[in-house]
C-alpha positions as CSV (number, residue, x, y, z in Angstrom):
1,X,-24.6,23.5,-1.0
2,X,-22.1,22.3,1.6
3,X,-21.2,18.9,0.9
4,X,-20.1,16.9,4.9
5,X,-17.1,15.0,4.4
6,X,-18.6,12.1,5.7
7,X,-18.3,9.1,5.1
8,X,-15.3,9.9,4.1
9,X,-13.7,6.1,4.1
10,X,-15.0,4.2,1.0
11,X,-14.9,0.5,1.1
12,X,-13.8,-1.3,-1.3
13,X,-14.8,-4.5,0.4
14,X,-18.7,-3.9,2.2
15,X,-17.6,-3.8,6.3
16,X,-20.4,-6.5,6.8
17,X,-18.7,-9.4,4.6
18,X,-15.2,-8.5,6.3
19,X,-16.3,-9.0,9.5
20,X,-17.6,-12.2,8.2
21,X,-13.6,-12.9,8.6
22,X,-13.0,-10.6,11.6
23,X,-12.5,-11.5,14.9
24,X,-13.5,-8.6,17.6
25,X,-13.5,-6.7,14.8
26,X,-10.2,-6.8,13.6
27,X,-8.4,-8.8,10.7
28,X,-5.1,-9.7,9.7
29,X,-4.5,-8.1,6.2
30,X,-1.3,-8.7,3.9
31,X,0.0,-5.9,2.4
32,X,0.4,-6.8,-1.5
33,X,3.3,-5.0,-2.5
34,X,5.9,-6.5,0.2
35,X,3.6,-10.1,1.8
36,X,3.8,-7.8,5.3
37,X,0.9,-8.7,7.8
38,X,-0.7,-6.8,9.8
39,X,-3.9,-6.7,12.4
40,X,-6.2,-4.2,11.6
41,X,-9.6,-2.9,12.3
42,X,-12.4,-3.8,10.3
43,X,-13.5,-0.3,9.6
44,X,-10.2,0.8,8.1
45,X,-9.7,-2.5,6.3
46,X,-10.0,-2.3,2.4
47,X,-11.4,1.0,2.0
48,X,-9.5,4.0,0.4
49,X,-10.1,7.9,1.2
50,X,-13.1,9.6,-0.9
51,X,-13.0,6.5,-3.2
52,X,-16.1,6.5,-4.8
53,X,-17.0,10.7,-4.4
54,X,-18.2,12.2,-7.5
55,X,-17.6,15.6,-8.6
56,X,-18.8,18.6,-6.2
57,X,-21.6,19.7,-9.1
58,X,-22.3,16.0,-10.2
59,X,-26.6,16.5,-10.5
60,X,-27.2,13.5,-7.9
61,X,-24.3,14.9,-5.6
62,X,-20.4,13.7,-5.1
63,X,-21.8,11.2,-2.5
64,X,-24.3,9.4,-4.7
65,X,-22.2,6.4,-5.7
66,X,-21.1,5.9,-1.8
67,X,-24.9,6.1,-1.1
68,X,-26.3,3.7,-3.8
69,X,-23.2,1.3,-2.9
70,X,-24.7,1.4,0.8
71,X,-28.4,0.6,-0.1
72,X,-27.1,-2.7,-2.1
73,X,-24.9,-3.7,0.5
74,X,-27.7,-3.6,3.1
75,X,-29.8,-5.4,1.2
76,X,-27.3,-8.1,0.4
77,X,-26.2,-8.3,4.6
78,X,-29.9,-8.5,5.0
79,X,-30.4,-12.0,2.4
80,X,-26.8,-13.1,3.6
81,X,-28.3,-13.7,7.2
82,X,-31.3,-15.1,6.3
83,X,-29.0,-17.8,3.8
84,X,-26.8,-18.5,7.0
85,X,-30.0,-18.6,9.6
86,X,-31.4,-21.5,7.2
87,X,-34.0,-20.0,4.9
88,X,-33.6,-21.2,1.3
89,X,-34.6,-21.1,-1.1
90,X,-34.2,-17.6,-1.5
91,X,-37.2,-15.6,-3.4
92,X,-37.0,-14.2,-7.0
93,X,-36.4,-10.5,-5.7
94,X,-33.8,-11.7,-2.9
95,X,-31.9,-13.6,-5.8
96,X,-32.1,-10.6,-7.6
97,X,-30.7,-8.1,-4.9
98,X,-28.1,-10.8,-4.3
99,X,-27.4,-10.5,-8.0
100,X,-26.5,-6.7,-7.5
101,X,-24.4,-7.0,-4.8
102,X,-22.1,-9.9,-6.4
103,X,-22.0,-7.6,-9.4
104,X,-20.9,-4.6,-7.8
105,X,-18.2,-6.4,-6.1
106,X,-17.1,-7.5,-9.5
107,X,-16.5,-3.5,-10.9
108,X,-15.7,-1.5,-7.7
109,X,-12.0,-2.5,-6.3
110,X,-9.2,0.0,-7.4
111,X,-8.1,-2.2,-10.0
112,X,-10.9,-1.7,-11.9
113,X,-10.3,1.9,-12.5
114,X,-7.5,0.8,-14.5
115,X,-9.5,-0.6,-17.3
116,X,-12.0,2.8,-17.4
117,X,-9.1,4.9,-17.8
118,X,-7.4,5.4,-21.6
119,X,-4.0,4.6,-21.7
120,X,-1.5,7.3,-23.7
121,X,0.8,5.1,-26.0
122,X,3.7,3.4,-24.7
123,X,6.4,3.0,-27.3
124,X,6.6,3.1,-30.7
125,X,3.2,2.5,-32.5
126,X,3.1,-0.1,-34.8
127,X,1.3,0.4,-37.9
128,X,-0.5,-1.8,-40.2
129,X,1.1,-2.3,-43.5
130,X,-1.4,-0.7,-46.6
């Protein structure tokens, strides 16, 4: 099976809630590493090449993450609207999709990856005393 490459820019930040800081769909983003700003689009901003595809032979498919990401997110633009349109309170399932969203956000930025992957020693290894 022939996998397409798209989409092949993975947010890390949904595109919806940027643009929520956008302004004709550009934002000014500050590089971490140096405090640089710069303008960019909103569909480039925050997303990383291929970020979230699984392996090729992965049973649901490499693009099952992306996809499952997407459905949340939609659902989560969909009860952010309504909130800013001025229908509250919200129902027991759209507090419960809401739920999802905020927790995905919580485990899905590169930084994350960090904590999932084991660390080889660094040093000398201290060793309790017997």
């Amino acid at each position: 099976m022939t996998v397409p490459d798209h989409p092949k820019r993975h947010h890390v930040v949904p595109q919806f809630y940027l643009r929520g800081f956008a302004r004709s769909e550009r934002l000014v983003a500050v590089q971490v590493s140096d405090g640089r700003r710069f303008s960019t689009p909103v569909r480039k901003a925050a997303s990383k090449t291929h970020f979230y595809r699984l392996a090729p032979d992965h049973l649901s498919g490499p693009l099952a993450l992306e996809t499952a990401l997407a459905v949340v997110e939609g659902d989560a633009a969909a009860i952010l609207k309504r909130i800013i349109d001025g229908q509250w309170p919200l129902s027991f399932f759209e507090r419960r999709q809401l739920s999802f969203f905020i927790a995905a956000q919580l485990v899905r930025g590169p930084g994350i990856g960090a904590l999932w992957r084991p660390r080889a020693p660094s040093g000398p290894t201290a060793t309790a005393p017997r």
